[in-house]
C-alpha positions as CSV (number, residue, x, y, z in Angstrom):
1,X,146.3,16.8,2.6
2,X,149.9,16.2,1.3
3,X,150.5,13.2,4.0
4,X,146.8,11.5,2.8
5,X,148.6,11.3,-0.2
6,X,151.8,10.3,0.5
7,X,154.1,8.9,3.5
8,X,155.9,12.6,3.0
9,X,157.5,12.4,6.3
10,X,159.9,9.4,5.7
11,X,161.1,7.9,2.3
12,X,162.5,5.1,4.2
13,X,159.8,3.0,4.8
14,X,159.7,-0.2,7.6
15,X,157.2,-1.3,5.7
16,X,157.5,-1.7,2.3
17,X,155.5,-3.2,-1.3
18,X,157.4,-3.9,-4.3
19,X,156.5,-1.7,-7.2
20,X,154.4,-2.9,-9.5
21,X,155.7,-4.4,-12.9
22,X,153.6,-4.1,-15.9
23,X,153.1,-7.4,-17.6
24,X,154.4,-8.9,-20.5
25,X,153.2,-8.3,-23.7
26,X,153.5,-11.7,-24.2
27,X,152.3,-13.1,-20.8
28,X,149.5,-14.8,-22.3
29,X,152.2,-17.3,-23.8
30,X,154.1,-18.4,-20.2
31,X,151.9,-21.2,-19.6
32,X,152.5,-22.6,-23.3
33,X,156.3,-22.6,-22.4
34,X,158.2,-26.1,-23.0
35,X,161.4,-26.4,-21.3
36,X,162.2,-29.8,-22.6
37,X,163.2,-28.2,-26.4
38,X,165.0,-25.2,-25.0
39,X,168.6,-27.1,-24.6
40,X,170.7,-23.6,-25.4
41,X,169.1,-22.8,-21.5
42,X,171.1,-25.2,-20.5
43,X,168.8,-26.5,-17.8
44,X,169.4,-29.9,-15.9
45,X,166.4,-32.1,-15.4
46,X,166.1,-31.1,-11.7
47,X,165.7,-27.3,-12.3
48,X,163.7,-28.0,-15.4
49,X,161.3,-30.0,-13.0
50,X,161.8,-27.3,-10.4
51,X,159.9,-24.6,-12.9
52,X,157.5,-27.3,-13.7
53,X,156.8,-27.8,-10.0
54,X,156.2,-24.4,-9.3
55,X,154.0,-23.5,-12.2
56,X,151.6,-26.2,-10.6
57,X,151.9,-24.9,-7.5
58,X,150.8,-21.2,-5.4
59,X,153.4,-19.1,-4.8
60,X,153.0,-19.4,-1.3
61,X,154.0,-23.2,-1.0
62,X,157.1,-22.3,-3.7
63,X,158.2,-20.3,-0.9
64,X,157.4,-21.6,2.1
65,X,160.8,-22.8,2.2
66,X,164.0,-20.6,2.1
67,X,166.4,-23.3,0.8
68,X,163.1,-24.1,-2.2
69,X,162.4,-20.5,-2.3
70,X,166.6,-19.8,-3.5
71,X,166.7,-23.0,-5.7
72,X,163.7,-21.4,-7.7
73,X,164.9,-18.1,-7.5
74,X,168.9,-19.6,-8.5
75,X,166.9,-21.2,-11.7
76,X,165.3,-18.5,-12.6
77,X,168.4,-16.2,-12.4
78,X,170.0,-18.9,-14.8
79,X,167.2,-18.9,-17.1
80,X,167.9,-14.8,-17.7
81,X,171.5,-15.4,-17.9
82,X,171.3,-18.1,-20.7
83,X,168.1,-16.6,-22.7
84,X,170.2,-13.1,-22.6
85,X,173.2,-14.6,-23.8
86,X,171.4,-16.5,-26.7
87,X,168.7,-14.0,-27.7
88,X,169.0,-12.8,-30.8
89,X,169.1,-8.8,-30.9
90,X,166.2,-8.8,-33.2
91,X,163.9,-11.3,-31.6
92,X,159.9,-10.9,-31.8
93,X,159.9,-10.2,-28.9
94,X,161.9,-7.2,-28.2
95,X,160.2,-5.4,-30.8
96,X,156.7,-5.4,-28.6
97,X,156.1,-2.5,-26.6
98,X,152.0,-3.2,-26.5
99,X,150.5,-6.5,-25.1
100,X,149.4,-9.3,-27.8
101,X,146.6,-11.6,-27.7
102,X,146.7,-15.1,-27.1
103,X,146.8,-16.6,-30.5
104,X,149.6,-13.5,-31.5
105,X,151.7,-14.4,-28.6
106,X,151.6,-18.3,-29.2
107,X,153.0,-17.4,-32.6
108,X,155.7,-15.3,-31.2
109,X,156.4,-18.0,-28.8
110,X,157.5,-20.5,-31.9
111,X,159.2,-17.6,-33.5
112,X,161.1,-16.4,-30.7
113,X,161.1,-18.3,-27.6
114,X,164.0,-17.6,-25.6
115,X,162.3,-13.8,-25.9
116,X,159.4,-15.3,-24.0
117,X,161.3,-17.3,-21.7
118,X,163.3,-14.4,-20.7
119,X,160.1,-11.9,-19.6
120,X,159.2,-15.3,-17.8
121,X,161.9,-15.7,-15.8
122,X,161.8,-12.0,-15.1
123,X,157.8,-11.7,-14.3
124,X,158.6,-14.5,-12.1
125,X,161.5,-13.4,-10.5
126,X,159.4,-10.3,-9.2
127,X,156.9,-12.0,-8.2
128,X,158.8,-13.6,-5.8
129,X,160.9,-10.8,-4.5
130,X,157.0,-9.0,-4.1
131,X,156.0,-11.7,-2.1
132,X,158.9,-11.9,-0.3
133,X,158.4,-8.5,0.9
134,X,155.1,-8.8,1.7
135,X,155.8,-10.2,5.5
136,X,156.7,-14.2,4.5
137,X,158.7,-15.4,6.9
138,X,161.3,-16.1,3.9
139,X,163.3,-12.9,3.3
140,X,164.5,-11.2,0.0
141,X,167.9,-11.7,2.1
142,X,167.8,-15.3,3.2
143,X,166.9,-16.1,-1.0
144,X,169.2,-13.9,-2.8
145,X,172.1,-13.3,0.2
146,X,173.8,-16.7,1.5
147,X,176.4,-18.0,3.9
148,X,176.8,-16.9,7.6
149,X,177.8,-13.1,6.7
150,X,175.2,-12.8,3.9
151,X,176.9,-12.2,0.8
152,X,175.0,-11.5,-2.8
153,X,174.8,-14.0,-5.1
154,X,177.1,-14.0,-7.9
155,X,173.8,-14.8,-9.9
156,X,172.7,-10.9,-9.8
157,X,175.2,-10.5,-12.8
158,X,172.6,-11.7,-15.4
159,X,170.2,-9.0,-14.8
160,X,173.0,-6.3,-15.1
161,X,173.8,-8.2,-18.8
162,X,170.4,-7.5,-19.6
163,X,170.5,-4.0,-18.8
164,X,174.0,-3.7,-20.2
165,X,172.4,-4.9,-23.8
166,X,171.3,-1.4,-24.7
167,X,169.8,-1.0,-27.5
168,X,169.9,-4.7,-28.2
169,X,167.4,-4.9,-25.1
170,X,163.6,-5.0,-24.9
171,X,162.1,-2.2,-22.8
172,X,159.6,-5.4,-20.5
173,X,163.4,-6.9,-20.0
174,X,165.3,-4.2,-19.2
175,X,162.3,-2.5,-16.7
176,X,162.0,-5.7,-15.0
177,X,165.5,-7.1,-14.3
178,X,166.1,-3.5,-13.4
179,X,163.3,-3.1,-10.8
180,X,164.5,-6.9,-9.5
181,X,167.8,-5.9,-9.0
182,X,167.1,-2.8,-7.3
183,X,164.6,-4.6,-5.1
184,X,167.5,-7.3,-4.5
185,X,170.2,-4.8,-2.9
186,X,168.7,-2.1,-1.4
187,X,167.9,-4.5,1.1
188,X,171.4,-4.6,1.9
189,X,171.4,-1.5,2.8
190,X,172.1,-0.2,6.7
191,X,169.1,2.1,6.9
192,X,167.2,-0.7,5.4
193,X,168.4,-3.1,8.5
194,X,165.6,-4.0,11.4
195,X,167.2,-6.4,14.3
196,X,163.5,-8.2,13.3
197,X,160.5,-8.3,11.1
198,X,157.2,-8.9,12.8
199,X,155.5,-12.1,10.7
200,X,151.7,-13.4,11.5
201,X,152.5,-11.2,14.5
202,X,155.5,-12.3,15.4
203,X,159.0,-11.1,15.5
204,X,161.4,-13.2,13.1
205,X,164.9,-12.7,13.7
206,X,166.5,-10.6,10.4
207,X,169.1,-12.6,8.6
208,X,172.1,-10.2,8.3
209,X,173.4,-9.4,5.0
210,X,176.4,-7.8,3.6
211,X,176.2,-4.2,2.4
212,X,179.9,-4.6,1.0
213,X,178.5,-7.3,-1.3
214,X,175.9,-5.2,-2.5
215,X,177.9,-1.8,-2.7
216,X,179.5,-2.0,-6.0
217,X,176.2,-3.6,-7.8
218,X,174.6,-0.2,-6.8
219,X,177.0,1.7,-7.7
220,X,176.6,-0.3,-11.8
221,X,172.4,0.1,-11.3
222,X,173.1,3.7,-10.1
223,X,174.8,4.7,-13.1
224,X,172.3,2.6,-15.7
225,X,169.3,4.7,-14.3
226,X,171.4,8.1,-14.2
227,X,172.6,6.9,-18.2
228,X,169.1,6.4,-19.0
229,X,168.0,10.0,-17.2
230,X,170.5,11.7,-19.4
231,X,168.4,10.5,-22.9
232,X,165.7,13.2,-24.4
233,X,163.5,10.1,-24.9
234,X,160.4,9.7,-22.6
235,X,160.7,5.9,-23.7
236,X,164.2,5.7,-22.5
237,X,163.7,7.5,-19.6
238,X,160.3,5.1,-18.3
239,X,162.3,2.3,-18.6
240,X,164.4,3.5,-15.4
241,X,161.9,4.5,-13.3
242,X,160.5,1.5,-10.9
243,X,164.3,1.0,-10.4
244,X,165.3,4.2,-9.5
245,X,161.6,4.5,-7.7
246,X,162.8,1.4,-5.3
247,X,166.2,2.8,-5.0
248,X,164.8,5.8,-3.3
249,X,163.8,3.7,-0.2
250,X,167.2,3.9,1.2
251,X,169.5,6.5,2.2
252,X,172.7,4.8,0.9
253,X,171.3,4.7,-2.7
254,X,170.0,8.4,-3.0
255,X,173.7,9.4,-1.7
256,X,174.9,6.8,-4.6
257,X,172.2,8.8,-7.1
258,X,173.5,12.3,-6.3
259,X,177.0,11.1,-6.1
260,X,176.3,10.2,-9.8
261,X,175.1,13.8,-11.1
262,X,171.6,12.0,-10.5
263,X,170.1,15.2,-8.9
264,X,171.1,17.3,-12.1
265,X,169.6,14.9,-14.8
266,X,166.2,14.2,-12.9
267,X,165.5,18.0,-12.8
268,X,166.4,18.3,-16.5
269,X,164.2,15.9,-17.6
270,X,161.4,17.2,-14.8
271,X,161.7,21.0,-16.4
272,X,161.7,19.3,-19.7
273,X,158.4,17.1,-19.4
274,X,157.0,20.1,-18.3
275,X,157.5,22.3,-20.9
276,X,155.7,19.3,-23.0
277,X,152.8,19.3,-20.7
278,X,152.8,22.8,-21.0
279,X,152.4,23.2,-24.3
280,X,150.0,19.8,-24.6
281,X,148.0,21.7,-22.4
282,X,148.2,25.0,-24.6
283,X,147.5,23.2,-27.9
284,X,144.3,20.9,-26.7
285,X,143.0,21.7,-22.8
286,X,140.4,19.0,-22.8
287,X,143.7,16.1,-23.1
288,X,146.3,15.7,-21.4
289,X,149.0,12.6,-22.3
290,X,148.3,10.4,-18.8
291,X,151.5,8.6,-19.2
292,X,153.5,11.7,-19.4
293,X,151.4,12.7,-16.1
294,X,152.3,10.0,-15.0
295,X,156.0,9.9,-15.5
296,X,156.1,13.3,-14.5
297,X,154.7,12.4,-11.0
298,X,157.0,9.8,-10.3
299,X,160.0,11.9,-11.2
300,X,159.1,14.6,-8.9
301,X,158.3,11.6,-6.4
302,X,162.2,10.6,-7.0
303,X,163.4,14.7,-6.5
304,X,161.0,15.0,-3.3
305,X,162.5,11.8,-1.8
306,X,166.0,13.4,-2.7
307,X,165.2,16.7,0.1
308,X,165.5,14.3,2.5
309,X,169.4,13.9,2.0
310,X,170.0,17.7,2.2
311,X,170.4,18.5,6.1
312,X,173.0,15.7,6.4
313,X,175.1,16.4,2.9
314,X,176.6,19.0,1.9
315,X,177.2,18.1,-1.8
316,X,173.6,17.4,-1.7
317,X,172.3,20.8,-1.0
318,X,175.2,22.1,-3.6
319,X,173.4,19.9,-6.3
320,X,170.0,21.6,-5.6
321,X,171.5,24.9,-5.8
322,X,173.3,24.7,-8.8
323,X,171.9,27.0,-11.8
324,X,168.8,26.8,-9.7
325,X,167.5,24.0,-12.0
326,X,165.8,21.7,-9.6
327,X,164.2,24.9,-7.6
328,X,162.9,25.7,-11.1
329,X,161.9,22.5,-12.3
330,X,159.7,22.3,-9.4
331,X,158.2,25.8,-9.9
332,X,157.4,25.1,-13.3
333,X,155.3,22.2,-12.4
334,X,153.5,24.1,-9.8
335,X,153.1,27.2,-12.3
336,X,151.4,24.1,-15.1
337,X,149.8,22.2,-12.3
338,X,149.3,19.1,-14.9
339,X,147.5,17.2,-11.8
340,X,147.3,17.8,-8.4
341,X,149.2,15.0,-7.1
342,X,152.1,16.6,-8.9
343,X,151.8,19.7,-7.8
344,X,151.6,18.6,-4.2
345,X,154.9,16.6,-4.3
346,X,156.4,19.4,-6.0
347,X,155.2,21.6,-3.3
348,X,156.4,19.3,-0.7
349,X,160.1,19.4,-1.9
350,X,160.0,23.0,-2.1
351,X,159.0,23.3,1.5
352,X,162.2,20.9,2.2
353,X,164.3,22.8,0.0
354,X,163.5,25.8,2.0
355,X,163.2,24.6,5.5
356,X,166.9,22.6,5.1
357,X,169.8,23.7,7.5
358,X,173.4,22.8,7.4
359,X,174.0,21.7,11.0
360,X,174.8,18.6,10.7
361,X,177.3,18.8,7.2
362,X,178.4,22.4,6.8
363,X,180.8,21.8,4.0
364,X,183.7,23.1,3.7
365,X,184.7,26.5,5.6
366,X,183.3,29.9,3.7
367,X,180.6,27.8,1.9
368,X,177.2,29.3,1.6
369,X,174.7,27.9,3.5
């Protein structure tokens, strides 16, 4: 019943989707954009016909092409890097958290439009990296990796700036250039690595990419999510999520993640969301706060994916064992039972947690095991 549910055998998938990004609260503005008046964008005529161009057209033709598919995706990166340097800190737009009509978002778009250019460029951005990964014969590598040893662009900087903002971000901003640069180097990844992808049912030849480019990226992402893990806020906490979610994928990012004191933070703040579903559930039966259901399942998601790294690391299995935190995290959940889907993920890792040896990575000699 678990595995209808889940792929609970292997967090490394062949196969994979893009998580899904929520849209814009001001979405309804994008097709209103004009480039022309944006100078501080710094946009030449060619890229600003480039967007153009691509609005006209489906995604598909956009990037049928890998050297058109990396010019779009180059312009797009640019667009985040200038908006994010020129936004103000207390744009319009950064103060949504809900979606706006049309008329309200037109409005915004005059107060505040390097805001809405900048959730642009970022919806866009992942919906090319979805696409990509979707089975186009154009790669997430051969757009955002280049030259014969395929090394990352220097362009992934501007969606760490808008992470690095803080405060001074937007939660739509920092969720989505998060997500897209997760997406962006875990394929860099070994255990990510096929020799080819099958495409219209043929096999394409994998354009190789360099992990080392990718490594210390990571490492920045893997300590924004573990920073945002370590705040008491739900709010703060959902906006890491589909970025540590796509992170999970690969083995090299979960050792990164624990590495990180990941394991530690993610079952405080599972054994914290579920004392607040407990007593939610205590005060009013009949509701229970979906998006804190929600969050609460892909958390446990995150720790069950986690098992996976504990019969081949040592400090792995150390982090689950320490103060017995994660073990009763996951009991806790089990003992609330806020849906079933949680409990069965929470089951799941248990089972792991139990059933793990320490064959292949004993640690060091007189460690329990």
């Amino acid at each position: 019943e678990v595995t209808a549910l889940l792929d609970l055998s292997s967090p490394n998938r062949n196969t994979k989707m893009a998580p899904p990004l929520p849209p814009s609260p001001v979405a309804l503005a994008f097709p209103h954009i004009q480039w022309d008046p944006l100078g501080s964008l710094r946009l030449t005529a060619q890229e600003t016909a480039l967007l153009r161009m691509a609005e006209t057209n489906p995604i598909e033709y956009t990037l049928a092409d890998s050297r058109d598919a990396s010019m779009y995706a180059r312009v797009l990166l640019k667009v985040v890097a200038e908006a994010s340097a020129a936004a103000s800190p207390s744009g319009e737009v950064a103060k949504l958290t809900e979606p706006v009509d049309e008329a309200t978002a037109m409005g915004i778009l005059d107060a505040d439009p390097i805001g809405v250019v900048t959730h642009y460029a970022i919806s866009k951005l992942h919906s090319i990296i979805a696409h990509l990964m979707e089975g186009s014969a154009v790669t997430v590598a051969s757009v955002f990796y280049v030259g014969k040893e395929g090394i990352l662009v220097d362009q992934w900087k501007a969606l760490l700036r808008v992470l690095n903002k803080g405060g001074k971000g937007d939660a739509f901003a920092q969720t989505g250039a998060s997500l897209c640069l997760a997406l962006i180097l875990v394929t860099a990844c070994p255990s990510q690595q096929s020799s080819a992808k099958i495409v219209d049912g043929k096999p394409v030849k994998a354009r190789p990419t360099s992990y080392a480019s990718a490594v210390e990226p990571l490492e920045a992402l893997t300590t924004w999510i573990v920073s945002q893990l370590k705040s008491s806020s739900g709010t703060t906490v959902a906006l890491a999520i589909p970025a540590m979610t796509a992170t999970m994928t690969a083995t090299e990012a979960r050792a990164m993640f624990a590495s990180s004191g990941g394991v530690k933070y993610l079952s405080r703040q599972l054994r914290s969301g579920g004392r607040k579903q407990s007593a939610k559930k205590n005060v009013e039966q009949s509701k229970t706060g979906s998006a804190s259901v929600q969050q609460l399942y892909e958390l446990t998601f995150c720790l069950w994916t986690m098992t996976y790294e504990l019969n081949s690391s040592y400090s792995i299995r150390a982090d689950f064992a320490k103060d017995g935190l994660a073990v009763g995290a996951l009991t806790d959940l089990i003992t609330i039972a806020p849906r079933e889907k949680v409990v069965r993920v929470a089951l799941s890792a248990l089972r792991n947690l139990a059933t793990c040896t320490s064959d292949v990575d004993p640690g060091p000699a007189g460690a329990p095991r």
